[in-house]
Jmol script that loads the backbone (N, CA, C; Angstrom):
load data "model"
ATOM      1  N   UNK A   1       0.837  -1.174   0.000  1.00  0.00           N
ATOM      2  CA  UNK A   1       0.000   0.000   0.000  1.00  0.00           C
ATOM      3  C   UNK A   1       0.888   1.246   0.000  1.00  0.00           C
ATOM      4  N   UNK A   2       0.434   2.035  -0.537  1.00  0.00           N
ATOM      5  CA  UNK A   2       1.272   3.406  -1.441  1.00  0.00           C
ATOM      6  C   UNK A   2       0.970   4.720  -0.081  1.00  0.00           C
ATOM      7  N   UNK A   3       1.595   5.074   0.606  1.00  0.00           N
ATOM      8  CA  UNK A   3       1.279   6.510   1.275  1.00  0.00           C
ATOM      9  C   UNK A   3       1.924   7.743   1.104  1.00  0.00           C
ATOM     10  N   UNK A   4       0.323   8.141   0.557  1.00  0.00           N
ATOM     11  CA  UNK A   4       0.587   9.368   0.230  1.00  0.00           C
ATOM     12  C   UNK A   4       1.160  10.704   0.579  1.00  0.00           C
ATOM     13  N   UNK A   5       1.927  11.375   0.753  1.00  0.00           N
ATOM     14  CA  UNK A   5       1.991  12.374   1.738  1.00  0.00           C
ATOM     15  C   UNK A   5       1.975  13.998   0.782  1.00  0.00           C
ATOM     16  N   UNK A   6       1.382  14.774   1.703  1.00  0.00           N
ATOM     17  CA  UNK A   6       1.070  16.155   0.838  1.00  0.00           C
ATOM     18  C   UNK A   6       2.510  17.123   1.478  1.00  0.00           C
ATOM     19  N   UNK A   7       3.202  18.046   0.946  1.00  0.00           N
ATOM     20  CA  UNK A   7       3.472  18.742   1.392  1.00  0.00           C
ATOM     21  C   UNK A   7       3.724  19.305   2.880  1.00  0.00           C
ATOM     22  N   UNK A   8       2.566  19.191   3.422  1.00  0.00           N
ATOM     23  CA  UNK A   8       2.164  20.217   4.319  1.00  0.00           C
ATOM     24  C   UNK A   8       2.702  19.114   5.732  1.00  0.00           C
ATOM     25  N   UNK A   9       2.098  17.456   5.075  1.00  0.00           N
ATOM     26  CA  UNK A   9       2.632  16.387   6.216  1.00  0.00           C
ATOM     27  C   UNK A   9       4.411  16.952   6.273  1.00  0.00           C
ATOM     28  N   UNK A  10       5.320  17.323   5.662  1.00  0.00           N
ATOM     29  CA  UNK A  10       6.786  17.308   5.542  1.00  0.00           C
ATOM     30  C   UNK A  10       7.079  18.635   5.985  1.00  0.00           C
ATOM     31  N   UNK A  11       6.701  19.752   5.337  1.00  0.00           N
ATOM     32  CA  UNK A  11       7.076  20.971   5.537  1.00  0.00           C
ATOM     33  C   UNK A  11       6.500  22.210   6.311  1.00  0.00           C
ATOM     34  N   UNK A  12       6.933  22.323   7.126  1.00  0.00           N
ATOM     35  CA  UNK A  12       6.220  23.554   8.482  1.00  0.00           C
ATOM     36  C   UNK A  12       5.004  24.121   7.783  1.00  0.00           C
ATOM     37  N   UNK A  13       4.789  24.718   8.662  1.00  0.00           N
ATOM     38  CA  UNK A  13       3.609  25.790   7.435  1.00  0.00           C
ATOM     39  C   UNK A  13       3.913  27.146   7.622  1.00  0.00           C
ATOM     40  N   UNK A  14       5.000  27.453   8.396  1.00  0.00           N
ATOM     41  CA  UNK A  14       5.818  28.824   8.160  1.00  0.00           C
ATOM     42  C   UNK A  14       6.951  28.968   7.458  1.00  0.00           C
ATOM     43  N   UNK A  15       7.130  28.079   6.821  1.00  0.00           N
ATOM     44  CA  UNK A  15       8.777  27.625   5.977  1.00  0.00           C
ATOM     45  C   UNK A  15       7.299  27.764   4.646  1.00  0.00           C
ATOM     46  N   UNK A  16       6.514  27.349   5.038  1.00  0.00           N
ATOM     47  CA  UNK A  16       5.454  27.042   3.150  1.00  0.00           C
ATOM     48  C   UNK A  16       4.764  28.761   3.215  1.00  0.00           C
ATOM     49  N   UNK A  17       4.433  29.395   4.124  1.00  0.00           N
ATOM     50  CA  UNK A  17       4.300  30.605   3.833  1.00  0.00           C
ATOM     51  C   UNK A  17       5.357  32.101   3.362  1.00  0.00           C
ATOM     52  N   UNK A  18       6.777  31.211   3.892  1.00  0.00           N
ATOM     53  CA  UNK A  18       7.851  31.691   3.089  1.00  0.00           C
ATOM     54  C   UNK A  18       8.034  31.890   1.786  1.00  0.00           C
ATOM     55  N   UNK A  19       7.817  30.268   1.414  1.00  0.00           N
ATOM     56  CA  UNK A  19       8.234  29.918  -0.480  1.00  0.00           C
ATOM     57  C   UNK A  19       7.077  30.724  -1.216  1.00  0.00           C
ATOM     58  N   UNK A  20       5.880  30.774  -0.580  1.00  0.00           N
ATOM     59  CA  UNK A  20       4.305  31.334  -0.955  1.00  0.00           C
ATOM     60  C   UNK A  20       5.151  33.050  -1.464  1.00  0.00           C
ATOM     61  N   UNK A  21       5.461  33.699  -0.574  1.00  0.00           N
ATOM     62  CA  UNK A  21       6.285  34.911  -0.512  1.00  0.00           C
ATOM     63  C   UNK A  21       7.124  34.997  -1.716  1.00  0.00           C
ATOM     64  N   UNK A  22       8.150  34.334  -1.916  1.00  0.00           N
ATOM     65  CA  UNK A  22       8.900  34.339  -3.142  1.00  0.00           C
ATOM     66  C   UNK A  22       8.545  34.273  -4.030  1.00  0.00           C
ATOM     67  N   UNK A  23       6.969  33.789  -4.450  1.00  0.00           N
ATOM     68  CA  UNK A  23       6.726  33.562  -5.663  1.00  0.00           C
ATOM     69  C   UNK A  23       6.110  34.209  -6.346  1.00  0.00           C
ATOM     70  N   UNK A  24       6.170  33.876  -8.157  1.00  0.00           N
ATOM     71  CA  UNK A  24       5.781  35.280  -8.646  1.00  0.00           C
ATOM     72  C   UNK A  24       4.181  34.545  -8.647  1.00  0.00           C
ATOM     73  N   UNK A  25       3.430  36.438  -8.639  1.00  0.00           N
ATOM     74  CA  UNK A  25       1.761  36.187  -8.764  1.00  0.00           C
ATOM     75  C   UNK A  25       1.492  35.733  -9.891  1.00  0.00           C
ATOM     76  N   UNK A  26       2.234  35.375 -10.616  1.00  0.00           N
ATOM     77  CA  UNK A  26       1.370  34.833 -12.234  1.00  0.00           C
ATOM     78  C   UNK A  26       1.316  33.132 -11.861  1.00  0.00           C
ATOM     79  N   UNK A  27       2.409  32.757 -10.670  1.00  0.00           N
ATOM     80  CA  UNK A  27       2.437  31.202 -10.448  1.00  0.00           C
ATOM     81  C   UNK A  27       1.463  30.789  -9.553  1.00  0.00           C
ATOM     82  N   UNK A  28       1.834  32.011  -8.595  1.00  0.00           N
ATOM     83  CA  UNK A  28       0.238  31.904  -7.370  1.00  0.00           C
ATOM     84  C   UNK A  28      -1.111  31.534  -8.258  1.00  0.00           C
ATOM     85  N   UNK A  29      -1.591  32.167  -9.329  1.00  0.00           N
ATOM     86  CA  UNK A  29      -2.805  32.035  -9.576  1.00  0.00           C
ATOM     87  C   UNK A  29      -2.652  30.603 -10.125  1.00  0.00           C
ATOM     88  N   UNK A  30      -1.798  29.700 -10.512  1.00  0.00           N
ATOM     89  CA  UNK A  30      -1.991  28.420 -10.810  1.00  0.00           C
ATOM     90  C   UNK A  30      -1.324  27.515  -9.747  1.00  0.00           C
ATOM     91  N   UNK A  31      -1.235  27.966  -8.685  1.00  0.00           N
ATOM     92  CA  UNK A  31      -1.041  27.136  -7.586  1.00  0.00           C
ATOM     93  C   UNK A  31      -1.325  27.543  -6.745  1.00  0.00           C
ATOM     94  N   UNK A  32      -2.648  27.917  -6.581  1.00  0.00           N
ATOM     95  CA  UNK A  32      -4.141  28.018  -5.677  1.00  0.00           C
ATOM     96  C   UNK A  32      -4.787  26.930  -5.872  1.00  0.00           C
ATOM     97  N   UNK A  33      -4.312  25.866  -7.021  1.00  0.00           N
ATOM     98  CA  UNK A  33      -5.161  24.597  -7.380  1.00  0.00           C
ATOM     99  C   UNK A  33      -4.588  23.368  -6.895  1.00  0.00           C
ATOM    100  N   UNK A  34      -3.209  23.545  -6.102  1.00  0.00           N
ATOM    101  CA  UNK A  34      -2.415  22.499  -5.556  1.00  0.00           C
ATOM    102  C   UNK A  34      -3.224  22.044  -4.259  1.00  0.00           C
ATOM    103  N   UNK A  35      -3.979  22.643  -3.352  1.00  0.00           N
ATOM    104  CA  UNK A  35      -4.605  22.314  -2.099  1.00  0.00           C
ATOM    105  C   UNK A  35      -5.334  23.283  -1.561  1.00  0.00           C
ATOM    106  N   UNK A  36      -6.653  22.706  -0.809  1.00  0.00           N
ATOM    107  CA  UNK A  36      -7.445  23.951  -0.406  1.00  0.00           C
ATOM    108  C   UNK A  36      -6.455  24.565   0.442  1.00  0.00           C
ATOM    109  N   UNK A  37      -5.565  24.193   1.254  1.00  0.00           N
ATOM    110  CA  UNK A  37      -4.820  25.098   2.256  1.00  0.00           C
ATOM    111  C   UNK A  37      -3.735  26.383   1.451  1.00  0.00           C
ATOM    112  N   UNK A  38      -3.236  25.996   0.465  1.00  0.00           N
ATOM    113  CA  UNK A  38      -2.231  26.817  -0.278  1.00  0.00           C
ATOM    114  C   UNK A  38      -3.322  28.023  -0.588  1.00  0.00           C
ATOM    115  N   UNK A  39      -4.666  27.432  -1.378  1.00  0.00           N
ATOM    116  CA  UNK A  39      -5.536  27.978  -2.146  1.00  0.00           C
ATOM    117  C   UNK A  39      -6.174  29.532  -0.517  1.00  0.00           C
ATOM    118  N   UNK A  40      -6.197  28.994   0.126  1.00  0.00           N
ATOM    119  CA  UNK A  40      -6.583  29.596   1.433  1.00  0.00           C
ATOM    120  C   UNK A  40      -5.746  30.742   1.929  1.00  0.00           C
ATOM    121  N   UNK A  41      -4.069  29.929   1.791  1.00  0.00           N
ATOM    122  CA  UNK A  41      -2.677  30.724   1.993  1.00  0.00           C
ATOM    123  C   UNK A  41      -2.973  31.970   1.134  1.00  0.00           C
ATOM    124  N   UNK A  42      -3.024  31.598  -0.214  1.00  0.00           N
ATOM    125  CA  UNK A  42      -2.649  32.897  -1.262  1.00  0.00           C
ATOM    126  C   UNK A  42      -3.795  33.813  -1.705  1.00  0.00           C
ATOM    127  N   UNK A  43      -4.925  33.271  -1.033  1.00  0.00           N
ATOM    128  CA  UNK A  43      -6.073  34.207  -0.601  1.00  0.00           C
ATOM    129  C   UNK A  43      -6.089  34.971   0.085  1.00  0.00           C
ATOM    130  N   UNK A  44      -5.318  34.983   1.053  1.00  0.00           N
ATOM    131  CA  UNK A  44      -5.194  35.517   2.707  1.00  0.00           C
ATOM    132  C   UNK A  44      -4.793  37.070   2.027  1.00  0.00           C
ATOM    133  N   UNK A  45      -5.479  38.123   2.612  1.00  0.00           N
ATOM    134  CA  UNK A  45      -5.967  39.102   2.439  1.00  0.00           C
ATOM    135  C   UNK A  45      -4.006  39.521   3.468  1.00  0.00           C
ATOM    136  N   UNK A  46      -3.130  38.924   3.800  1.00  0.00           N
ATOM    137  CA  UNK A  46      -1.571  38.991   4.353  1.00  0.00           C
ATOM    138  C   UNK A  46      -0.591  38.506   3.094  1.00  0.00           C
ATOM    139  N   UNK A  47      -0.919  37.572   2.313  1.00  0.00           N
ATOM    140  CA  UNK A  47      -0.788  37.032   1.114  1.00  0.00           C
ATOM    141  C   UNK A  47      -0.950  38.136   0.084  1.00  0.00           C
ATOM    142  N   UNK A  48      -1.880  38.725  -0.394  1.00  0.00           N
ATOM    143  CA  UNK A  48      -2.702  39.506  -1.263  1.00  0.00           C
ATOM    144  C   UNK A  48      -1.808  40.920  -0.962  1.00  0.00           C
ATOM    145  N   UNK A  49      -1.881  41.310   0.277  1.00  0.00           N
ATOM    146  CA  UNK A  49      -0.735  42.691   0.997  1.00  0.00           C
ATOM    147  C   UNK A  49       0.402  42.669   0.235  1.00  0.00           C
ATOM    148  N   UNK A  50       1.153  41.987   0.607  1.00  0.00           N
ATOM    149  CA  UNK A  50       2.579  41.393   0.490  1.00  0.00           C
ATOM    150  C   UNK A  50       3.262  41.675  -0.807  1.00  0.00           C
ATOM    151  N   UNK A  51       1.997  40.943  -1.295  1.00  0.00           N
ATOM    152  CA  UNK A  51       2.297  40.930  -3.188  1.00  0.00           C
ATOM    153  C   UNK A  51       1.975  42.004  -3.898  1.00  0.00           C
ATOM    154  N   UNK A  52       1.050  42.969  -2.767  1.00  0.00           N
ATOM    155  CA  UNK A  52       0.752  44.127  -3.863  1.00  0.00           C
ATOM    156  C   UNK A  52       1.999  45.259  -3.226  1.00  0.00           C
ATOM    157  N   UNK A  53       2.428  44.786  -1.829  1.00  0.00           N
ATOM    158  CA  UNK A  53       3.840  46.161  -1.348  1.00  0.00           C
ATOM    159  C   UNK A  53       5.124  46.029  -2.631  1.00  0.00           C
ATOM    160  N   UNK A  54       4.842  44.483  -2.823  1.00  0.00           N
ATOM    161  CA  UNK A  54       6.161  44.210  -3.518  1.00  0.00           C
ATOM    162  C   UNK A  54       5.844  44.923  -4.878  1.00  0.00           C
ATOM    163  N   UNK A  55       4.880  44.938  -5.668  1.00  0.00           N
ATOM    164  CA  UNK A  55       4.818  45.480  -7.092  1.00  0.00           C
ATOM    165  C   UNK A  55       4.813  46.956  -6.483  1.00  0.00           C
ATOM    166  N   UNK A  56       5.021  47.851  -5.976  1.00  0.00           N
ATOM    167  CA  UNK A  56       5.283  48.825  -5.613  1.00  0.00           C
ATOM    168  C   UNK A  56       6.316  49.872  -5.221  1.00  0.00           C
ATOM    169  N   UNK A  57       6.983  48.842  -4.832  1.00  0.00           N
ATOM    170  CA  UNK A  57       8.737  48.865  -4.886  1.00  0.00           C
ATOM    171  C   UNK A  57       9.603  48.528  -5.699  1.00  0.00           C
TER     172      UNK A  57
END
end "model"
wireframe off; spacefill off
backbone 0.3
color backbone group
């Protein structure tokens, strides 16, 4: 029997709101479809902030 593991089982979820940070918004909008939690992450109205300080600078 095959076990599965997601991401989130391996990697903190403050180390995954890091990589979320680095990435560009054209990738965010196609990896909002990787898991409701990511999808939740890059919704987050702290998420959404972040990305709009950075196109600003």
């Amino acid at each position: 029997m095959k076990i599965q593991l997601k991401m989130s089982d391996n990697v903190p979820f403050e180390l995954q709101v890091e990589i979320i940070k680095r990435v560009p918004v054209k990738s965010l909008v196609q990896f909002r479809s990787v898991s409701k939690q990511w999808k939740s992450l890059i919704d987050s109205s702290e998420s959404i902030t972040h990305h709009t300080l950075l196109d600003h600078v």
